[in-house]
PAZAPA-4460 file (N, C-alpha, C; in steps of 0.05 Angstrom, whole numbers, plus 32768, in hexadecimal, padded with zeros to 4 digits):
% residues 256
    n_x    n_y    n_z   ca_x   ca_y   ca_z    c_x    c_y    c_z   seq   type   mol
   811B   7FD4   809A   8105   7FC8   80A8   80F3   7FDD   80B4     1      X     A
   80DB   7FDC   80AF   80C4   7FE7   80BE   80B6   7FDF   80D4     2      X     A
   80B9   7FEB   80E5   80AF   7FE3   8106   80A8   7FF3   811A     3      X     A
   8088   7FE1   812E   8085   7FF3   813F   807A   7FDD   8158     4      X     A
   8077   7FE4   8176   8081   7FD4   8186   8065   7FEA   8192     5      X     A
   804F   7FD7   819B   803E   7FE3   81AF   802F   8002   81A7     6      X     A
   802A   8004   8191   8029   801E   8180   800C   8025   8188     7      X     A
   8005   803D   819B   7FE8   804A   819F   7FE7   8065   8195     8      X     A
   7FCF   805F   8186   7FC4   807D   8178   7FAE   8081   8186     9      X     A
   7FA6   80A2   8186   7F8F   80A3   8195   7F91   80C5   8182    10      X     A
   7F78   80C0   8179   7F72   80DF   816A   7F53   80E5   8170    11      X     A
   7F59   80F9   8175   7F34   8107   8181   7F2B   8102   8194    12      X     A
   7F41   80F7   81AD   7F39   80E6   81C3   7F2B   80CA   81BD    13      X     A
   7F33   80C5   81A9   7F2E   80A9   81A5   7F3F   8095   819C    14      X     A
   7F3E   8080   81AE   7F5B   8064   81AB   7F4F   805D   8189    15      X     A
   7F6B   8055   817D   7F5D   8058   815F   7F72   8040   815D    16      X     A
   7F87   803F   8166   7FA1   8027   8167   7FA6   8025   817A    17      X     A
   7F9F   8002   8182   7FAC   7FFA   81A1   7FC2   7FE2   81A3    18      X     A
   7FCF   7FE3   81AE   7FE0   7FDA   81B4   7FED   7FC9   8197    19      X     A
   7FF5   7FCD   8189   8002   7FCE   816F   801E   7FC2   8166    20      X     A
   802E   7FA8   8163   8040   7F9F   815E   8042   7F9D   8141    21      X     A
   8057   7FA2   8131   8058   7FA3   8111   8078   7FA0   8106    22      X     A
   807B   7F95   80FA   8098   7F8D   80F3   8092   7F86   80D5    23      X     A
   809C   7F97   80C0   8097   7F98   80A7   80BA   7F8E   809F    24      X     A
   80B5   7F76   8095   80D1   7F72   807E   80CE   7F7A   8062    25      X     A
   80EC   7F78   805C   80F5   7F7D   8042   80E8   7F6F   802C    26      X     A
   80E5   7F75   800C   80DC   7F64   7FFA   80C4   7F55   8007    27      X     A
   80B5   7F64   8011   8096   7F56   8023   807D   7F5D   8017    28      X     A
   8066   7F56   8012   804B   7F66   8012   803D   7F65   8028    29      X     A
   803F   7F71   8035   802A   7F6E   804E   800C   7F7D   8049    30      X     A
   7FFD   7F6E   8051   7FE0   7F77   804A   7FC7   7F75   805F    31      X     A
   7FC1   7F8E   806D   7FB9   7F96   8083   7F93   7F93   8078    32      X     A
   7F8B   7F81   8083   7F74   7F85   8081   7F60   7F85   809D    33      X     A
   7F45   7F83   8095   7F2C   7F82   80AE   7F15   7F93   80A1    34      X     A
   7F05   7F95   80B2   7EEA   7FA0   80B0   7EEF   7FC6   80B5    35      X     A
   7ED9   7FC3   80A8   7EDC   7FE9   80A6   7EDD   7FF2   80BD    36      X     A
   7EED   8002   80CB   7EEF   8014   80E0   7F09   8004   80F9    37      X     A
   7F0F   7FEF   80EB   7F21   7FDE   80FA   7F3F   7FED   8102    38      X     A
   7F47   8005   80F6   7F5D   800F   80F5   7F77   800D   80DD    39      X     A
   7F6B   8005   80C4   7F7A   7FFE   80B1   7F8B   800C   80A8    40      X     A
   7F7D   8026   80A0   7F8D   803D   8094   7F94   8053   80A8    41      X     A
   7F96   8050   80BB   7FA2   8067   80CF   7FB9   804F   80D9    42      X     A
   7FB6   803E   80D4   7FCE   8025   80E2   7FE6   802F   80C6    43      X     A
   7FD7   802D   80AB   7FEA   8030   8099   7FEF   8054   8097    44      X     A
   7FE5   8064   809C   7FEB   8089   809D   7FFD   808C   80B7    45      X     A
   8003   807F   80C7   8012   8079   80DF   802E   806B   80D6    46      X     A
   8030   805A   80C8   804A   8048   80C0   8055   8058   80B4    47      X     A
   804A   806E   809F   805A   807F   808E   8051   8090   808E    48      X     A
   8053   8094   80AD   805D   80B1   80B3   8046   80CF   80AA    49      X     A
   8030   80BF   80AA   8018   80DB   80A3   800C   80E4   80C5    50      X     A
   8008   80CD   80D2   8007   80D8   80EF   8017   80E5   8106    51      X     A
   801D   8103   8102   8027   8106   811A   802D   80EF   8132    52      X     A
   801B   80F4   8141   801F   80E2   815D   8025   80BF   8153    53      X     A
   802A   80B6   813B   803C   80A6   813B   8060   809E   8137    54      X     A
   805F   80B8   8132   8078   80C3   8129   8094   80B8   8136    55      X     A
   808E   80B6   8153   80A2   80A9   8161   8099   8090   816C    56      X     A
   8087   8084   8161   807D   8069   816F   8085   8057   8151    57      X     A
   808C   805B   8139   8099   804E   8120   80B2   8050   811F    58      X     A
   80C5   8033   811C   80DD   8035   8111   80E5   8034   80F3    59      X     A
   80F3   8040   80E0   80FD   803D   80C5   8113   803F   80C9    60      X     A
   811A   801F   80C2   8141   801A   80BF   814B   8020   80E5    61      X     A
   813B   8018   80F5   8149   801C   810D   813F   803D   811D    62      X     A
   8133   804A   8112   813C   806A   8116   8115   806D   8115    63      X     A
   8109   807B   8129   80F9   8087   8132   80F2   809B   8116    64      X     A
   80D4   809F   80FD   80D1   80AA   80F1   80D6   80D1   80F2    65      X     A
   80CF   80D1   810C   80DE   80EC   8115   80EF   80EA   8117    66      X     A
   8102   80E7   8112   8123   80EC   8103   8120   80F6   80E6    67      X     A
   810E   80ED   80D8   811F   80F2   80BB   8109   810B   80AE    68      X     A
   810C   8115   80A0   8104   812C   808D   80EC   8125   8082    69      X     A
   80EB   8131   8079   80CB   8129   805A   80D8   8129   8045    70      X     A
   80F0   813A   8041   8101   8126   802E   810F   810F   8028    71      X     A
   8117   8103   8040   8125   80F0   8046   8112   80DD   8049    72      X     A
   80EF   80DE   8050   80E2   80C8   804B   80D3   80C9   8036    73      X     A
   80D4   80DB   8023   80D2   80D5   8008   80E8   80C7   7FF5    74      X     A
   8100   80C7   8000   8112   80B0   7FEE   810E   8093   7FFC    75      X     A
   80F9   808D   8010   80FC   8078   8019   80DB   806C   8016    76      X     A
   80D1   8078   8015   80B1   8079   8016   809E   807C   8000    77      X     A
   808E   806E   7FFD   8075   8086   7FE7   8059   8075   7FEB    78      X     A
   804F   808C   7FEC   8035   8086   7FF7   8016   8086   7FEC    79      X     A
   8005   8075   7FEA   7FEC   807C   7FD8   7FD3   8073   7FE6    80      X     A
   7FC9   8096   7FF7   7FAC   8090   7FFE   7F9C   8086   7FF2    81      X     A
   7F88   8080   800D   7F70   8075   7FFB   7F5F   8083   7FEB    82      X     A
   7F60   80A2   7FE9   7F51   80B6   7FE0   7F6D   80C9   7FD8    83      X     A
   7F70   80D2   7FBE   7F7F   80E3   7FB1   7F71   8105   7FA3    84      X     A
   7F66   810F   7FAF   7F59   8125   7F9F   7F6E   8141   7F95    85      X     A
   7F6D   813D   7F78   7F77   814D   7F64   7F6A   8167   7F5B    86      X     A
   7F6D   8183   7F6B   7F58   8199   7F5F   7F5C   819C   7F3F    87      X     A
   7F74   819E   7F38   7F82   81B1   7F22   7F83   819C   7F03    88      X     A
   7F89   81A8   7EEC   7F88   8196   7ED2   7F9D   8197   7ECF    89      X     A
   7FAF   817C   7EDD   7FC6   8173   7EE1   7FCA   8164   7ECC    90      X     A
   7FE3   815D   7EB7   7FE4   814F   7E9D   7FEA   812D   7EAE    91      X     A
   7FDE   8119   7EA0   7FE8   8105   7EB5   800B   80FC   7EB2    92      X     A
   801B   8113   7E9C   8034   8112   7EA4   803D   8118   7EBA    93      X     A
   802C   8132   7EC4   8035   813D   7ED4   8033   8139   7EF6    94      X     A
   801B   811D   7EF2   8013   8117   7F0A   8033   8109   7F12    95      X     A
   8038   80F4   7EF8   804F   80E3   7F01   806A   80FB   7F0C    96      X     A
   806F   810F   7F02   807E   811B   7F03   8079   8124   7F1C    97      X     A
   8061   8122   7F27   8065   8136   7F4A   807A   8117   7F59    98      X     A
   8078   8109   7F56   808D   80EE   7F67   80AA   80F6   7F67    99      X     A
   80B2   8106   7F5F   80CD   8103   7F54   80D7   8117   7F68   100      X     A
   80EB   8110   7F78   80F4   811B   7F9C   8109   8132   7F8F   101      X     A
   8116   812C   7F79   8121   8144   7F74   8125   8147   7F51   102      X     A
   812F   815A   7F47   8124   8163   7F29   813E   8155   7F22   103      X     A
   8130   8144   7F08   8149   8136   7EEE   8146   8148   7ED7   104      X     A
   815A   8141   7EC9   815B   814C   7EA6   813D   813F   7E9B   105      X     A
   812B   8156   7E8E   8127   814A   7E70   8121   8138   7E69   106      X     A
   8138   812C   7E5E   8133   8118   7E57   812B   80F3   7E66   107      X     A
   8141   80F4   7E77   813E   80E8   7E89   8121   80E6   7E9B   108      X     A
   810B   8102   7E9F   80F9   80FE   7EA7   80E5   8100   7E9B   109      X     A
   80E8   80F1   7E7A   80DA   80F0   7E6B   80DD   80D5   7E6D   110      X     A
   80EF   80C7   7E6C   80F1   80A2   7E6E   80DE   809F   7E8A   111      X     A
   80E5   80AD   7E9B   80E0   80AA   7EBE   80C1   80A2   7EBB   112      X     A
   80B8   80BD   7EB0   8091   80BA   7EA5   8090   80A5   7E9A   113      X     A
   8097   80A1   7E80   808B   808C   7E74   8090   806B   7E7C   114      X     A
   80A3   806B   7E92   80A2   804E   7E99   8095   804B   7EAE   115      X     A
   8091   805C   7EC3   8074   8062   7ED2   805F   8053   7EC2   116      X     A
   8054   8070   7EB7   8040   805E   7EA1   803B   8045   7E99   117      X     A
   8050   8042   7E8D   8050   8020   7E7D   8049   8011   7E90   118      X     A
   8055   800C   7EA9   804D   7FF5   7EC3   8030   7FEF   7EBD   119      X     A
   8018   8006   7EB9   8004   8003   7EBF   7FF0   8005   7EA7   120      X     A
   7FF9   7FFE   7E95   7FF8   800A   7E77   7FE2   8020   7E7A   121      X     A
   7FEB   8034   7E81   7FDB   804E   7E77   7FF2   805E   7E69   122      X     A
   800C   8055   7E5D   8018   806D   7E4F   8006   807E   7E38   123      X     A
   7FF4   8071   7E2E   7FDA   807F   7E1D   7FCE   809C   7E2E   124      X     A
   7FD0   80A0   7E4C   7FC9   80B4   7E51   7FD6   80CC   7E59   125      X     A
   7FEC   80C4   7E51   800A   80D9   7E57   7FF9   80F7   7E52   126      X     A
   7FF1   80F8   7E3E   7FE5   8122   7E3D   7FCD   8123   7E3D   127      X     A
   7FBF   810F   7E51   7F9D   811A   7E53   7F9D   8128   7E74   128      X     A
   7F87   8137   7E71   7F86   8141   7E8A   7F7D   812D   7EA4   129      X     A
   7F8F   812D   7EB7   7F86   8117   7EC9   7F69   8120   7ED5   130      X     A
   7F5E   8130   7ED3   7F43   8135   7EE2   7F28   8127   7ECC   131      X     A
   7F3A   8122   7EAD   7F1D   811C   7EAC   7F22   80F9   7EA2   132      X     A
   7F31   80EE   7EAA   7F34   80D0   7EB6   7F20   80C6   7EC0   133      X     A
   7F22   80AA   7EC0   7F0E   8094   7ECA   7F12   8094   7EE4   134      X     A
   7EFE   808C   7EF9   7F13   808D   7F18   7F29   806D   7F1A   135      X     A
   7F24   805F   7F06   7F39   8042   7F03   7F5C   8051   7EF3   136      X     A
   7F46   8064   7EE0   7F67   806E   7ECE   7F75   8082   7EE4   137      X     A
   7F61   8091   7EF5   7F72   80A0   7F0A   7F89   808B   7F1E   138      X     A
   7F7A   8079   7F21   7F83   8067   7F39   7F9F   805A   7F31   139      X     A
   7F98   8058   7F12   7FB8   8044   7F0F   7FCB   8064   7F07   140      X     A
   7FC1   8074   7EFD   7FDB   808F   7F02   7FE9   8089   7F16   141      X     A
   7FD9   808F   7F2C   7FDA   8095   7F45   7FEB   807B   7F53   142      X     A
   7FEC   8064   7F42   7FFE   804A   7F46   8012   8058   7F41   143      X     A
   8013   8054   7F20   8031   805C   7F17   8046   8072   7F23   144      X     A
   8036   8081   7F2E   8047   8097   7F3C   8053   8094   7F58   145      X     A
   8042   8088   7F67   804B   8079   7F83   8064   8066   7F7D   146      X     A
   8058   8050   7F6D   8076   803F   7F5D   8087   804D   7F54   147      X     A
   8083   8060   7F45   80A3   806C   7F42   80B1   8079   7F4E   148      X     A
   809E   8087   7F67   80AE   808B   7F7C   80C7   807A   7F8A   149      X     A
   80B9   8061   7F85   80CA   805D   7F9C   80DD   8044   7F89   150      X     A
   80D6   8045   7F6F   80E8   8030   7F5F   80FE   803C   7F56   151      X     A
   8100   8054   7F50   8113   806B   7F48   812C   805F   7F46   152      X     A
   8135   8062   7F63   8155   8063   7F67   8159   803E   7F65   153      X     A
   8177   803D   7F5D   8174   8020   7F55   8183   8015   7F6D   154      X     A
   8192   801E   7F7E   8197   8018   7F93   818C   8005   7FA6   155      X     A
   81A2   8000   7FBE   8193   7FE3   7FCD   8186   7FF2   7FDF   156      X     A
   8182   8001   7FDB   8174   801B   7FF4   8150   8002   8008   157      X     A
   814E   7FFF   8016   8133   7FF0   801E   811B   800A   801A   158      X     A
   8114   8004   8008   80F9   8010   8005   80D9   800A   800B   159      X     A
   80C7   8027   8012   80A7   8014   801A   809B   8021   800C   160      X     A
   807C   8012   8005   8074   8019   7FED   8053   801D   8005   161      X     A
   804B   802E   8002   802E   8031   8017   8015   802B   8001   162      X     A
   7FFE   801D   7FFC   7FEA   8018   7FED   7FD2   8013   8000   163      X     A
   7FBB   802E   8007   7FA9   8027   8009   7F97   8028   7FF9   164      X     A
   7F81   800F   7FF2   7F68   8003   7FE5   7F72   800D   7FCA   165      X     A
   7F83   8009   7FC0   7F97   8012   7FAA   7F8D   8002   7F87   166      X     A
   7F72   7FF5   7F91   7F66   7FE9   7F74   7F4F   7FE3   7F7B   167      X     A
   7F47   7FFD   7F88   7F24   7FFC   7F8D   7F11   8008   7F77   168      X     A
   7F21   8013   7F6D   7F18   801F   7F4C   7F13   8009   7F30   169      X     A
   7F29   7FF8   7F3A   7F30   7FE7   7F23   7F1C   7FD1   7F1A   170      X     A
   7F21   7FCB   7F06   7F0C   7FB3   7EF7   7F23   7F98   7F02   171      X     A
   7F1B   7F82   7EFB   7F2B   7F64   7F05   7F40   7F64   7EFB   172      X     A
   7F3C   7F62   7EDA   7F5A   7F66   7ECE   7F72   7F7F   7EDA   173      X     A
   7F69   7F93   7EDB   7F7D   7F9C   7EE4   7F8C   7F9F   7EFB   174      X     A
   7F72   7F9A   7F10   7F78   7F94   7F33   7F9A   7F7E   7F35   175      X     A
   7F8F   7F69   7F20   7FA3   7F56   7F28   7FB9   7F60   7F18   176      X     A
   7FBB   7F6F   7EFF   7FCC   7F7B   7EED   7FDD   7F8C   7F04   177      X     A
   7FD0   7F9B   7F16   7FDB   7FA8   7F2B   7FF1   7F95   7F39   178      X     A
   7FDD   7F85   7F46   7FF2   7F7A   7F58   8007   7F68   7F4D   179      X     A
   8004   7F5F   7F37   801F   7F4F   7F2B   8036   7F67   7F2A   180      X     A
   8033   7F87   7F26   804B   7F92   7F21   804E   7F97   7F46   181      X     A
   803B   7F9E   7F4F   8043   7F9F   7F71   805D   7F84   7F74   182      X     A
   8053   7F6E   7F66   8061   7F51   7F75   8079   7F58   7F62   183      X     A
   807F   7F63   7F49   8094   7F5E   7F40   80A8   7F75   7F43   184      X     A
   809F   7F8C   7F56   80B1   7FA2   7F57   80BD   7F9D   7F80   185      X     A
   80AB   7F85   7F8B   80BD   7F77   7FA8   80D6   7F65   7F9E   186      X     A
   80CD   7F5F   7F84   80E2   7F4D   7F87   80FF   7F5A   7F77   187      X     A
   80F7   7F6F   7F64   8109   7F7F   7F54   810F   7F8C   7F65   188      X     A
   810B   7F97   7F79   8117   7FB3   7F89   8119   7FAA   7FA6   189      X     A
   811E   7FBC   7FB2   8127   7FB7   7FD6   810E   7FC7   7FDD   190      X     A
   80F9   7FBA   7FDD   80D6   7FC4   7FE1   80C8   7FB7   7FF4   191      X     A
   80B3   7FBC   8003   80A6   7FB1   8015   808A   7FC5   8011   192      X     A
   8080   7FB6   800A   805D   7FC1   8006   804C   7FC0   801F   193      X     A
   8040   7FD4   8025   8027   7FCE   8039   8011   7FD8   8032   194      X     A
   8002   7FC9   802B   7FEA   7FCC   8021   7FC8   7FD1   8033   195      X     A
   7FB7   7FD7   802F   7F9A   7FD5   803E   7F8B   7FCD   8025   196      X     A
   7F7C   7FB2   8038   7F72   7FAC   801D   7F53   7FA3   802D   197      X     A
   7F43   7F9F   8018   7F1D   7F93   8025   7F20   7F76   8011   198      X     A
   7F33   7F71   7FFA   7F28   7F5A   7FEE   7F3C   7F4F   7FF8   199      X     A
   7F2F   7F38   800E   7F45   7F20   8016   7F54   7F0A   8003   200      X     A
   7F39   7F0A   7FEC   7F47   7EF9   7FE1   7F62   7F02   7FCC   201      X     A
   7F5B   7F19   7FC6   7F7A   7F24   7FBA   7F90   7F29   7FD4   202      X     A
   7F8B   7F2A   7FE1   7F9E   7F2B   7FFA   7FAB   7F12   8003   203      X     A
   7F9F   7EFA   7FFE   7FA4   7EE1   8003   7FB4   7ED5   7FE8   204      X     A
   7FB3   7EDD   7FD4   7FBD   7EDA   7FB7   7FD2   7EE8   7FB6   205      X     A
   7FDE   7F00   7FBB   7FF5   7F0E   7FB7   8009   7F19   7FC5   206      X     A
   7FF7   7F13   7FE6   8009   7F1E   8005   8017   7F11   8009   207      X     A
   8036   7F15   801A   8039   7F03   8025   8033   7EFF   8040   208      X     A
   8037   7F10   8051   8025   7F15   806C   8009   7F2A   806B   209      X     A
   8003   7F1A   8085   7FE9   7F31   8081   7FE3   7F32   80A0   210      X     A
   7FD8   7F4C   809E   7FC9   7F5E   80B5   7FB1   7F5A   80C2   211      X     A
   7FA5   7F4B   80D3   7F80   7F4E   80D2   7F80   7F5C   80EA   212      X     A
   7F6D   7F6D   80EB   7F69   7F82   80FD   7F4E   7F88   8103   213      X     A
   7F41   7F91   811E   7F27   7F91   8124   7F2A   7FA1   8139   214      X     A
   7F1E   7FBF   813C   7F1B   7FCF   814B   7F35   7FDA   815A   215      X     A
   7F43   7FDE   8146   7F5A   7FF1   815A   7F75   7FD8   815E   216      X     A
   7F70   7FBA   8152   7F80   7FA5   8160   7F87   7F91   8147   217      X     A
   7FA3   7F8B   814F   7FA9   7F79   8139   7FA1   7F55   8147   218      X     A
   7F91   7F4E   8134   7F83   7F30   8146   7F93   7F1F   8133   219      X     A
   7F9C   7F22   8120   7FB3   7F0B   811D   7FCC   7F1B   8104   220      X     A
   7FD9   7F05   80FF   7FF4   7F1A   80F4   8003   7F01   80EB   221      X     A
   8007   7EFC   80D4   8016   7EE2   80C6   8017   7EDF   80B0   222      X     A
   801D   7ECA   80A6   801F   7EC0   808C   7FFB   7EB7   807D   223      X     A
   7FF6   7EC0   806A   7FD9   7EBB   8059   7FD1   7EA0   805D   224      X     A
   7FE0   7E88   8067   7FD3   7E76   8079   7FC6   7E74   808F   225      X     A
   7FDA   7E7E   80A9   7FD6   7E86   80B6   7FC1   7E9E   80C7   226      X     A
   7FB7   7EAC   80AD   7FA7   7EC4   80B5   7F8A   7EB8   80AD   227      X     A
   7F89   7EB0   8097   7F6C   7EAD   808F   7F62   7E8C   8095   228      X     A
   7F58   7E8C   80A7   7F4E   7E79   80BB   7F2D   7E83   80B5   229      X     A
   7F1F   7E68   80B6   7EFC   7E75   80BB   7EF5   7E7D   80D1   230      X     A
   7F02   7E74   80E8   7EFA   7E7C   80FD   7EF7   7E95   8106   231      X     A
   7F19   7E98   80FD   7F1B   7EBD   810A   7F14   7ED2   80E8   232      X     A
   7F0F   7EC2   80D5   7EFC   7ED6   80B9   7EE3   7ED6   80CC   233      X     A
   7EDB   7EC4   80DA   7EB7   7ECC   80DA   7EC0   7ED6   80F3   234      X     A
   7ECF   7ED7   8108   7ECD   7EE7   811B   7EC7   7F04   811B   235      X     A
   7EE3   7F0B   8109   7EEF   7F24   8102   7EDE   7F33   80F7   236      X     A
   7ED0   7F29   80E0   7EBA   7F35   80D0   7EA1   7F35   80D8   237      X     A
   7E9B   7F20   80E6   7E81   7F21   80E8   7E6B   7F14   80D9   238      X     A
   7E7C   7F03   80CA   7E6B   7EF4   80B0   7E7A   7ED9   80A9   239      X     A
   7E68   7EC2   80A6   7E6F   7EAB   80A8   7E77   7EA2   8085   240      X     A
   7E94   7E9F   8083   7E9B   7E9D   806D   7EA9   7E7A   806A   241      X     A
   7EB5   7E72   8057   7EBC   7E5B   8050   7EE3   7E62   803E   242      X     A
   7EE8   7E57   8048   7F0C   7E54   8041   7F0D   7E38   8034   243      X     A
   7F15   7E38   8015   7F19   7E30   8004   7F2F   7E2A   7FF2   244      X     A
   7F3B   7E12   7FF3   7F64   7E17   7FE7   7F55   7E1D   7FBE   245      X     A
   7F68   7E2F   7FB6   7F65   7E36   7F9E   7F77   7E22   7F93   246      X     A
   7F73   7E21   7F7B   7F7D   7E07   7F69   7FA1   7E14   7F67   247      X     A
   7FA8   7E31   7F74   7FC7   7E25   7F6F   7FCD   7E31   7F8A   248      X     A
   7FC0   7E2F   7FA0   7FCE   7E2B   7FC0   7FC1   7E41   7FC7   249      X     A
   7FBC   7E51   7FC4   7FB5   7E6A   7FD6   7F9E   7E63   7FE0   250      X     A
   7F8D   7E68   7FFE   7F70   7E67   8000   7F65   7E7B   7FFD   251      X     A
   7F49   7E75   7FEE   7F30   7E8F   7FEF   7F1A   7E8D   7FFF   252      X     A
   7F16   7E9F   8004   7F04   7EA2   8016   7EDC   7EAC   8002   253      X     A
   7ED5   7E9D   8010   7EBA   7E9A   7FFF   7E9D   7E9D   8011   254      X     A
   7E8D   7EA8   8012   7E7A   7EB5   8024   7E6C   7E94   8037   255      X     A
   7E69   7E8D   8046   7E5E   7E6F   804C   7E3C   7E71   8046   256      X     A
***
């Protein structure tokens, strides 16, 4: 379990996270959304462990993130900013190959790559250079390698999977191609996803809790019923929208 109890960040002399309650379960998607500057992705660089001064305000498995190593939260962790910049003409084997916490045989991390790959069907790009990629073909690399981080070991180990704006590159078909292996690797593995996302309505379709956040504050925190209300969408945002049940239960949210 992932948790934090009253969690304040303040970077540059500025309150950036206030008063902060978060309890992340097992086999979960949680999906942290709001308006730009709300605190989305410093709420999620804080949970796993990229912020210093959150370091001891997060629990993993009971235990304060300052306890464990950078190796020890790489067998538990894997993480994918919202911005990845690659200087070098990295093979996109080799991107998958940076995930791997410690060195296998050969052969073995020749299967390791190519089922990476396959999740997202780009095994077609196994020996091109990742720099001169699409920024959509970068993005699902950049999937497959986070996923195999943390799908690896087959153990009941509880694992978290970090995804910010993680199919902002992507065309429709594959956005959702994404999140069906997100939904099918919570339920295959001991995983808990936390996501930052801007499209509610894929957030309302594939989450199971979700985050809404507005200036530093979480203004609600529940189940995708529960959260997407018109009242507090047009509060939160600032724009008067319309909540709509989709023909197989989920609601969308539609501009009013």
């Amino acid at each position: 379990m992932l948790s934090t109890h009253q969690l304040n960040i303040t970077l540059n002399k500025q309150s950036i996270l206030k008063h902060i309650s978060l309890t992340v379960e097992p086999r979960t998607i949680t999906a942290i959304l709001g308006p730009n500057g709300a605190g989305k992705s410093t709420l999620m660089k804080t949970l796993c462990g990229d912020i210093t001064a959150g370091l001891e305000q997060v629990e993993l498995e009971g235990l304060g993130l300052h306890t464990y190593s950078s190796l020890e939260l790489s067998n538990l962790r894997s993480v994918m900013p919202q911005s990845i910049q690659l200087d070098f003409p990295f093979l996109v084997s080799e991107v998958i190959e940076m995930s791997l916490v410690q060195p296998i045989q050969t052969d073995e991390k020749a299967i390791y790559i190519e089922r990476a790959l396959s999740l997202f069907n780009v095994s077609h790009l196994h020996d091109r250079n990742y720099l001169t990629l699409s920024g959509g073909e970068q993005q699902r690399v950049q999937l497959a390698r986070v996923v195999a981080q943390v799908t690896r070991n087959q153990d009941d180990q509880q694992r978290y999977l970090f995804l910010d704006e993680c199919t902002s590159s992507l065309d429709l078909a594959h956005q959702h191609q994404v999140f069906e292996v997100i939904q099918s690797i919570v339920q295959s593995h001991n995983i808990a996803v936390i996501m930052v996302l801007h499209d509610l309505n894929l957030a309302a379709q594939y989450a199971d809790r979700l985050v809404l956040m507005k200036q530093g504050r979480i203004v609600n925190n529940g189940s995708v019923n529960e959260v997407l209300q018109e009242n507090t969408i047009n509060r939160v945002y600032e724009y008067p929208v319309q909540i709509m049940p989709h023909p197989k239960g989920w609601p969308m949210v539609i501009p009013a």
